[in-house]
mmJSON file of the N, C-alpha and C atoms, coordinates in Angstrom:
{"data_MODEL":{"atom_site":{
"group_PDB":["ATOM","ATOM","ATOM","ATOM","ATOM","ATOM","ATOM","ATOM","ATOM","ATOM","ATOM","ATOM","ATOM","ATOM","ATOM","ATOM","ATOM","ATOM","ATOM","ATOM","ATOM","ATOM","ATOM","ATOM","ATOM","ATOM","ATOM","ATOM","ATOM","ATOM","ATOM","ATOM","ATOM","ATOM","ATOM","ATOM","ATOM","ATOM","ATOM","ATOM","ATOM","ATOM","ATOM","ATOM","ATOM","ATOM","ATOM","ATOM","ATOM","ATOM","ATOM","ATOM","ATOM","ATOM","ATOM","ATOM","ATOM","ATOM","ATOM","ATOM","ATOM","ATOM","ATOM","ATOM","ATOM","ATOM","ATOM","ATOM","ATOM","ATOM","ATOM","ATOM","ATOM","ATOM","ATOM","ATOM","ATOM","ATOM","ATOM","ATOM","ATOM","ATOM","ATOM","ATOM","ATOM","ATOM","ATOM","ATOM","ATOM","ATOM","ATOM","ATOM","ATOM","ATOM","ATOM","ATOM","ATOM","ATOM","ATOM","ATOM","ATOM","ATOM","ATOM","ATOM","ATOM","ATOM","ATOM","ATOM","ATOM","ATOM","ATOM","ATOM","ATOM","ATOM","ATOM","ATOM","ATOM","ATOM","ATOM","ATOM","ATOM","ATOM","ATOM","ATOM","ATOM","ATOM","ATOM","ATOM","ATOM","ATOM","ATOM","ATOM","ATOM","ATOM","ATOM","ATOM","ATOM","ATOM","ATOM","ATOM","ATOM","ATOM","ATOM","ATOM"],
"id":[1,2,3,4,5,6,7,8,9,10,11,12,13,14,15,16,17,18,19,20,21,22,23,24,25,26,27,28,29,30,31,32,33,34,35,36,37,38,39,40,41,42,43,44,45,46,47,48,49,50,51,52,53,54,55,56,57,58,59,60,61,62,63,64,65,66,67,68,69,70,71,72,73,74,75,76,77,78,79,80,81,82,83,84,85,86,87,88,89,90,91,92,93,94,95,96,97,98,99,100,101,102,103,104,105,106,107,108,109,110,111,112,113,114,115,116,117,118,119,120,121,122,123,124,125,126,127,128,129,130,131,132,133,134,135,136,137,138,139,140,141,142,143,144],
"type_symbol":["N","C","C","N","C","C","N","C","C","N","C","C","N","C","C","N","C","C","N","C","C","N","C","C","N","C","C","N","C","C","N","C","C","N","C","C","N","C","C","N","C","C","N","C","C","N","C","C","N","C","C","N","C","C","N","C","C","N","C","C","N","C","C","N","C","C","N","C","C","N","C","C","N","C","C","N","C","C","N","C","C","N","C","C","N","C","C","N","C","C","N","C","C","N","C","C","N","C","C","N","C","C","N","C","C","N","C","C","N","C","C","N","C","C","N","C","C","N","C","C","N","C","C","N","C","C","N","C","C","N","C","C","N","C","C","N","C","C","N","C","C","N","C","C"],
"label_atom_id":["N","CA","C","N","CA","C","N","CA","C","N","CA","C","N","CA","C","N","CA","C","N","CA","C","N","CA","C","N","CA","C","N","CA","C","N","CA","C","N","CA","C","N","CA","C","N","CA","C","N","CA","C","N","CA","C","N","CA","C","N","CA","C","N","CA","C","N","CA","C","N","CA","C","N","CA","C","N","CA","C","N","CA","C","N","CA","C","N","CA","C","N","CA","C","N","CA","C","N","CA","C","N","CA","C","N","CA","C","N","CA","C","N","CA","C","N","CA","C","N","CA","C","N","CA","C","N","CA","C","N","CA","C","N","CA","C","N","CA","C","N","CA","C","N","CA","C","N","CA","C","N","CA","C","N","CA","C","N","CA","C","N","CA","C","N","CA","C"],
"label_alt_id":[null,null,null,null,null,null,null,null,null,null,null,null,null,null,null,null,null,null,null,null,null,null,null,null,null,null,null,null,null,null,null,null,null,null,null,null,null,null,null,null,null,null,null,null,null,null,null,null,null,null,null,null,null,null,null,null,null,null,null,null,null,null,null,null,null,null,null,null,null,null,null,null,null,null,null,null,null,null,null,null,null,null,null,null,null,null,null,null,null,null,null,null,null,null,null,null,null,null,null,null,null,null,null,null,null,null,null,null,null,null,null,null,null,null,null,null,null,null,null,null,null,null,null,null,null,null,null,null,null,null,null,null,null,null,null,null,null,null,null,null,null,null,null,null],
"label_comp_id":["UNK","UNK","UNK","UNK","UNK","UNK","UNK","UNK","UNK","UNK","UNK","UNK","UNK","UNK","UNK","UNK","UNK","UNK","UNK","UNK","UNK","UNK","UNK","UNK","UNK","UNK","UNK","UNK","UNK","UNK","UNK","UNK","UNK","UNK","UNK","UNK","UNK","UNK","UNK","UNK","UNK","UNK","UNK","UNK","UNK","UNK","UNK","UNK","UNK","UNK","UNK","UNK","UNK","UNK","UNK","UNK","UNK","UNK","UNK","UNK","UNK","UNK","UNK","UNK","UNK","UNK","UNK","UNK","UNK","UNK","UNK","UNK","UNK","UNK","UNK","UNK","UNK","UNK","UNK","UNK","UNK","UNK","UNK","UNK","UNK","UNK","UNK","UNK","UNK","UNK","UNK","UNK","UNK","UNK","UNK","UNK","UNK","UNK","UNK","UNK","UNK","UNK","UNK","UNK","UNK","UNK","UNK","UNK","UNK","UNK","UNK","UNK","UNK","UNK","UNK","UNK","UNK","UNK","UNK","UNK","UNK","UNK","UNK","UNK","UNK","UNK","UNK","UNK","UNK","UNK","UNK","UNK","UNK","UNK","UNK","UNK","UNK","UNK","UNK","UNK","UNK","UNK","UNK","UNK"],
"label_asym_id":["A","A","A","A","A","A","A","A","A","A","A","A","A","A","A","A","A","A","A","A","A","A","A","A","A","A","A","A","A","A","A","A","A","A","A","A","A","A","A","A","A","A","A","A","A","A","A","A","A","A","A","A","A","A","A","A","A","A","A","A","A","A","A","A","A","A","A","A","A","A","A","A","A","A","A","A","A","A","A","A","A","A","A","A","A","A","A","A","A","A","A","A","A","A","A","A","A","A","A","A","A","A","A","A","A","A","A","A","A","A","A","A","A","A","A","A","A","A","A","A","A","A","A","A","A","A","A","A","A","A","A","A","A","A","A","A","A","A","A","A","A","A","A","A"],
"label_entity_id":["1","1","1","1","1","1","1","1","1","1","1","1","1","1","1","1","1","1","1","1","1","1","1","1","1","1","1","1","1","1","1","1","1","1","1","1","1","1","1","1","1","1","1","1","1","1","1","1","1","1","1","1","1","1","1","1","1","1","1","1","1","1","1","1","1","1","1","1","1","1","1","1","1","1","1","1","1","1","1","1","1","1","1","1","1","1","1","1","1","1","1","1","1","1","1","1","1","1","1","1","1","1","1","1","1","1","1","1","1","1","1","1","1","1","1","1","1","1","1","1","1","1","1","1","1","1","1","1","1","1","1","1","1","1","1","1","1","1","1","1","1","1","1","1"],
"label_seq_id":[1,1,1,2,2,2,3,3,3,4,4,4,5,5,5,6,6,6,7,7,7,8,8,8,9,9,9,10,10,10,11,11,11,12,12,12,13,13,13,14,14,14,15,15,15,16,16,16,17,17,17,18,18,18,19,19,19,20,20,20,21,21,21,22,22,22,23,23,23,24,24,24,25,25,25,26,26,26,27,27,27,28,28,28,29,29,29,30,30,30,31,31,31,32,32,32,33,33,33,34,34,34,35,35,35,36,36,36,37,37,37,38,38,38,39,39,39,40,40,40,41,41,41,42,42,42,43,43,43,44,44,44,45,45,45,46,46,46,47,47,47,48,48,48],
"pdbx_PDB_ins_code":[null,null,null,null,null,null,null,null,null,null,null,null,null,null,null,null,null,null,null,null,null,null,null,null,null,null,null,null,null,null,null,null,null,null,null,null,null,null,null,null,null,null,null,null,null,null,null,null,null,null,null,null,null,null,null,null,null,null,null,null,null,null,null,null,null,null,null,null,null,null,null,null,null,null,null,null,null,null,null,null,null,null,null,null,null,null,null,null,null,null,null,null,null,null,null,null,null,null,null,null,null,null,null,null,null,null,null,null,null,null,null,null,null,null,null,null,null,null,null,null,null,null,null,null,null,null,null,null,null,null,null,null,null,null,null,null,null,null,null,null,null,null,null,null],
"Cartn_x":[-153.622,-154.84,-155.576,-156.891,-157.675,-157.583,-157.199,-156.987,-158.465,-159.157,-159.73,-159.938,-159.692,-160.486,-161.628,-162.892,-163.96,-164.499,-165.134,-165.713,-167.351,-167.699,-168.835,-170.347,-169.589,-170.783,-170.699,-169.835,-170.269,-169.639,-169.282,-169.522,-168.411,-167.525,-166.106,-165.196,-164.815,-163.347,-162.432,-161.137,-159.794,-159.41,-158.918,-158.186,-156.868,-156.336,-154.368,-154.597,-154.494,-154.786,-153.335,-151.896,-150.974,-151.333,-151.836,-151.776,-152.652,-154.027,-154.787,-153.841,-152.89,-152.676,-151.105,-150.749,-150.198,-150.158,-151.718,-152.332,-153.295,-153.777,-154.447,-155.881,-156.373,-157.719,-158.379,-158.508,-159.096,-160.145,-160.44,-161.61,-162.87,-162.228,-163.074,-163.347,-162.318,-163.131,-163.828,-164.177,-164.927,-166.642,-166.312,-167.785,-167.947,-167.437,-168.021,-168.44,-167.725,-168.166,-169.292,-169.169,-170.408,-171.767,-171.291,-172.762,-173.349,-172.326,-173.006,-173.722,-173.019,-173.687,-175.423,-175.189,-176.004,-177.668,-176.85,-177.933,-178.343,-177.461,-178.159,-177.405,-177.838,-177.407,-177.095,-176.16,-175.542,-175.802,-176.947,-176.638,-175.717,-174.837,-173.517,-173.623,-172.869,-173.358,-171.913,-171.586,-170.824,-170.123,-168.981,-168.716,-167.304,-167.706,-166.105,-165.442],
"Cartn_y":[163.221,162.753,161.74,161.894,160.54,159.145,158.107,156.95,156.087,155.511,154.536,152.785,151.739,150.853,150.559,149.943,149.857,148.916,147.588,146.331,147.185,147.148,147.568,146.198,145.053,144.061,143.664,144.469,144.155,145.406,146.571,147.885,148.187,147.256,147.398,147.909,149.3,149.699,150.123,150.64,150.906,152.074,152.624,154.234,153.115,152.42,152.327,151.184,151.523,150.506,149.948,150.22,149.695,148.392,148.35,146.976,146.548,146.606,145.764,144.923,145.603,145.273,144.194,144.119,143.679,142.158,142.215,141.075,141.051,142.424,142.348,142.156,141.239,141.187,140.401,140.286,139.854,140.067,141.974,142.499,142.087,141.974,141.794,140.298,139.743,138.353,137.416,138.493,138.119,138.58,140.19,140.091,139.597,138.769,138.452,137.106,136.461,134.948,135.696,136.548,136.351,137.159,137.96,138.074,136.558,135.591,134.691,133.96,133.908,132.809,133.563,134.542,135.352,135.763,136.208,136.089,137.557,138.532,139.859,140.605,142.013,142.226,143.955,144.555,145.843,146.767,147.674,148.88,149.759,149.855,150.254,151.46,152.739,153.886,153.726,153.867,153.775,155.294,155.979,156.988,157.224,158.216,157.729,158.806],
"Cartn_z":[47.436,46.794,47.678,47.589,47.996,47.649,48.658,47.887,48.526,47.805,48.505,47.235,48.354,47.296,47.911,47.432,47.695,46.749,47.586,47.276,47.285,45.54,45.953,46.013,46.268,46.375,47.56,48.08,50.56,50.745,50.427,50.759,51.663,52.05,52.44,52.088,52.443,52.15,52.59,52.196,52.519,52.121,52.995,52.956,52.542,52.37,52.056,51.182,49.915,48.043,48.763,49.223,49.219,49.714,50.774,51.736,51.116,50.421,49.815,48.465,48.449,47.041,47.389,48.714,49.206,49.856,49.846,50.471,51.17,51.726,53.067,52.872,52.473,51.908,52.669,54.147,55.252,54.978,55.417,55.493,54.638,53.092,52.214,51.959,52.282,52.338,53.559,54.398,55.883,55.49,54.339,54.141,53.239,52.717,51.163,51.568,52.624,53.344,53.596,55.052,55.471,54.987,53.923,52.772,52.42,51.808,51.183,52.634,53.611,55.01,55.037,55.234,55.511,54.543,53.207,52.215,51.956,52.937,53.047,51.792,51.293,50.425,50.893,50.31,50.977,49.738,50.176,49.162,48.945,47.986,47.963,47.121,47.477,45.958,45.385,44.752,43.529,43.44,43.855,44.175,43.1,42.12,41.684,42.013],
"occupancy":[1.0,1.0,1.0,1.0,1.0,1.0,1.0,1.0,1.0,1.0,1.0,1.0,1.0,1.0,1.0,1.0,1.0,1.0,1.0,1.0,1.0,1.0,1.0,1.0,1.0,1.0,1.0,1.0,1.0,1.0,1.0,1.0,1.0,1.0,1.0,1.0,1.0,1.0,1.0,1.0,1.0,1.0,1.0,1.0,1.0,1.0,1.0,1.0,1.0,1.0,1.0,1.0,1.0,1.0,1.0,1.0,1.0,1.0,1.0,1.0,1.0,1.0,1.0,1.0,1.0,1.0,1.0,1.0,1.0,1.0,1.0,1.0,1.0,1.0,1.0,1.0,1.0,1.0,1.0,1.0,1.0,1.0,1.0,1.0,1.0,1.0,1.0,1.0,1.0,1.0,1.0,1.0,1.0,1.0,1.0,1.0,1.0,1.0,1.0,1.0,1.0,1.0,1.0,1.0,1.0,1.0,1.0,1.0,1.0,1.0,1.0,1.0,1.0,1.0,1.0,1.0,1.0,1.0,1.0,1.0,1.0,1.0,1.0,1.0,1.0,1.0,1.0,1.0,1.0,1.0,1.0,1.0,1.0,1.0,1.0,1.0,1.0,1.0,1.0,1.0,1.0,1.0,1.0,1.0],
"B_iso_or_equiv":[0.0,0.0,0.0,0.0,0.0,0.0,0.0,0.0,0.0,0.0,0.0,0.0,0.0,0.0,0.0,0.0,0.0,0.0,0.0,0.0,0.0,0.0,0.0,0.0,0.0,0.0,0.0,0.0,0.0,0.0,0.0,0.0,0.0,0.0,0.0,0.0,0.0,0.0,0.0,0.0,0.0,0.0,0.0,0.0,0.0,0.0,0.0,0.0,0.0,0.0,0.0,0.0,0.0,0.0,0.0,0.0,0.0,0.0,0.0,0.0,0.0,0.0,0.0,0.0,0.0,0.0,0.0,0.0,0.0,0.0,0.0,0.0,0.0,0.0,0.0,0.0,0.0,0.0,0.0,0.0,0.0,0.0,0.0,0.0,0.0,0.0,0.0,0.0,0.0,0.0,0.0,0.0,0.0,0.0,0.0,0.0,0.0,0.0,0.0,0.0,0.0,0.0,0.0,0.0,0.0,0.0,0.0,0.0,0.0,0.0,0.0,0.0,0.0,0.0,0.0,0.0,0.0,0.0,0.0,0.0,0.0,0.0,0.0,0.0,0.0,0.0,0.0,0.0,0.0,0.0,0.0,0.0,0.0,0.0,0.0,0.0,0.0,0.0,0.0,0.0,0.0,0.0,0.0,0.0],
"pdbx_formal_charge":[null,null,null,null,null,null,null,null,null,null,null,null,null,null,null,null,null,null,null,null,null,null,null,null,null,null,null,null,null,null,null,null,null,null,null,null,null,null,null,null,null,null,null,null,null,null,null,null,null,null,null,null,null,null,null,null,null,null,null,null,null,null,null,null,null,null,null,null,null,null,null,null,null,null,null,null,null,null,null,null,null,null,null,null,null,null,null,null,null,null,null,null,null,null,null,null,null,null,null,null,null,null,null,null,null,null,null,null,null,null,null,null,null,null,null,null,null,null,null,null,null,null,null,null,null,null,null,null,null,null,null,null,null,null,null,null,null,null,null,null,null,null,null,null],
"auth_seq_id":[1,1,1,2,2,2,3,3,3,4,4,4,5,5,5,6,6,6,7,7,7,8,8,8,9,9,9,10,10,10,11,11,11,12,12,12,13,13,13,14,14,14,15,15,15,16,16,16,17,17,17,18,18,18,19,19,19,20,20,20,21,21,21,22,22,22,23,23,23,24,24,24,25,25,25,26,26,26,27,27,27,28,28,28,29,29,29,30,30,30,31,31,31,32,32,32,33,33,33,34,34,34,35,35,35,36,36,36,37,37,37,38,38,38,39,39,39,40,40,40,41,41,41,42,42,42,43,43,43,44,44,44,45,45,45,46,46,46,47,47,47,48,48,48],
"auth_comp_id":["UNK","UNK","UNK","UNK","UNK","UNK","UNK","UNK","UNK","UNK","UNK","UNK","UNK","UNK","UNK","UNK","UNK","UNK","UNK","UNK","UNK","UNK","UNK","UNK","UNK","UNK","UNK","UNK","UNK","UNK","UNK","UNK","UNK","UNK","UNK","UNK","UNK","UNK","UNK","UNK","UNK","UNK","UNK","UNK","UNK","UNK","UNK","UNK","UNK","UNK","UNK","UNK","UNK","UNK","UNK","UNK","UNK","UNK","UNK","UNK","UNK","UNK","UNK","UNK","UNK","UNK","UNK","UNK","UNK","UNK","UNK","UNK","UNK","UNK","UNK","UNK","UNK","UNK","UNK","UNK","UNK","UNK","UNK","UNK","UNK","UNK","UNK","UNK","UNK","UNK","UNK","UNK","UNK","UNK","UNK","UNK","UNK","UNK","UNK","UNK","UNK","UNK","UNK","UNK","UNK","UNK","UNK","UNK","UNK","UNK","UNK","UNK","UNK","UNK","UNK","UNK","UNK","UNK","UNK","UNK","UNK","UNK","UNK","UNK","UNK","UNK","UNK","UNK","UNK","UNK","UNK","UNK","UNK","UNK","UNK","UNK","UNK","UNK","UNK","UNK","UNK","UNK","UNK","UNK"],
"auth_asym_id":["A","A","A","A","A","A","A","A","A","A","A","A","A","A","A","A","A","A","A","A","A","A","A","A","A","A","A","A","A","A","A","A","A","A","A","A","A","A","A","A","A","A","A","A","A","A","A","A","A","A","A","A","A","A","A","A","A","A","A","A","A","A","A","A","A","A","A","A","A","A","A","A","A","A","A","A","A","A","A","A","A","A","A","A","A","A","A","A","A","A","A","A","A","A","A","A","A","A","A","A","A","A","A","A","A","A","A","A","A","A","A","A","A","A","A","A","A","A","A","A","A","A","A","A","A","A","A","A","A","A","A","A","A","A","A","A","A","A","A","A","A","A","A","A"],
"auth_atom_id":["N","CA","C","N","CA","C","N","CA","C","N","CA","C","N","CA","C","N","CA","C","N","CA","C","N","CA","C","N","CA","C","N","CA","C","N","CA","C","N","CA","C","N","CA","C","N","CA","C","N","CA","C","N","CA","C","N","CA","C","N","CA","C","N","CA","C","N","CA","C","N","CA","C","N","CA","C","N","CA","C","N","CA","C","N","CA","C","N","CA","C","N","CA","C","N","CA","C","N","CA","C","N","CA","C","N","CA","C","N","CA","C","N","CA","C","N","CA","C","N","CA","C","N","CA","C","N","CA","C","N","CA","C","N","CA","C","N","CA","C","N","CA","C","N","CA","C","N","CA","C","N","CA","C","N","CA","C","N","CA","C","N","CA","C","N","CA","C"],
"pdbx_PDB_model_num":[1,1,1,1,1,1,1,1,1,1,1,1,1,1,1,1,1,1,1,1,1,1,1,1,1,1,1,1,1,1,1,1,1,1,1,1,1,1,1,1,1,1,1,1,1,1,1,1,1,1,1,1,1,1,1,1,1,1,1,1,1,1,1,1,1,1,1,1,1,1,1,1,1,1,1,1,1,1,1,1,1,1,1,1,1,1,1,1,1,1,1,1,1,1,1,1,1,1,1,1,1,1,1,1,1,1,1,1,1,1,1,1,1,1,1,1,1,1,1,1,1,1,1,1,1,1,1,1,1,1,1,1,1,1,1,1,1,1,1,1,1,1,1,1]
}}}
């Protein structure tokens, strides 16, 4: 099956829910800093 998680308010995601769920939440909290530094906003589609 397809796994993905997906931050849909900075459009960041992960093919492996294991390691997110593990801890690995770098990615998503590098854009979510640098959305707010920034101010920009990411059109994200919503895919279920």
């Amino acid at each position: 099956p397809y796994q993905l998680v997906k931050d849909l308010r900075t459009g960041v995601t992960s093919t492996s829910p294991s390691d997110v769920l593990d801890g690995d939440l770098d990615p998503f909290m590098a854009a979510a800093l640098s959305q707010r530094v920034t101010g920009e906003t990411v059109e994200v589609e919503d895919v279920d």
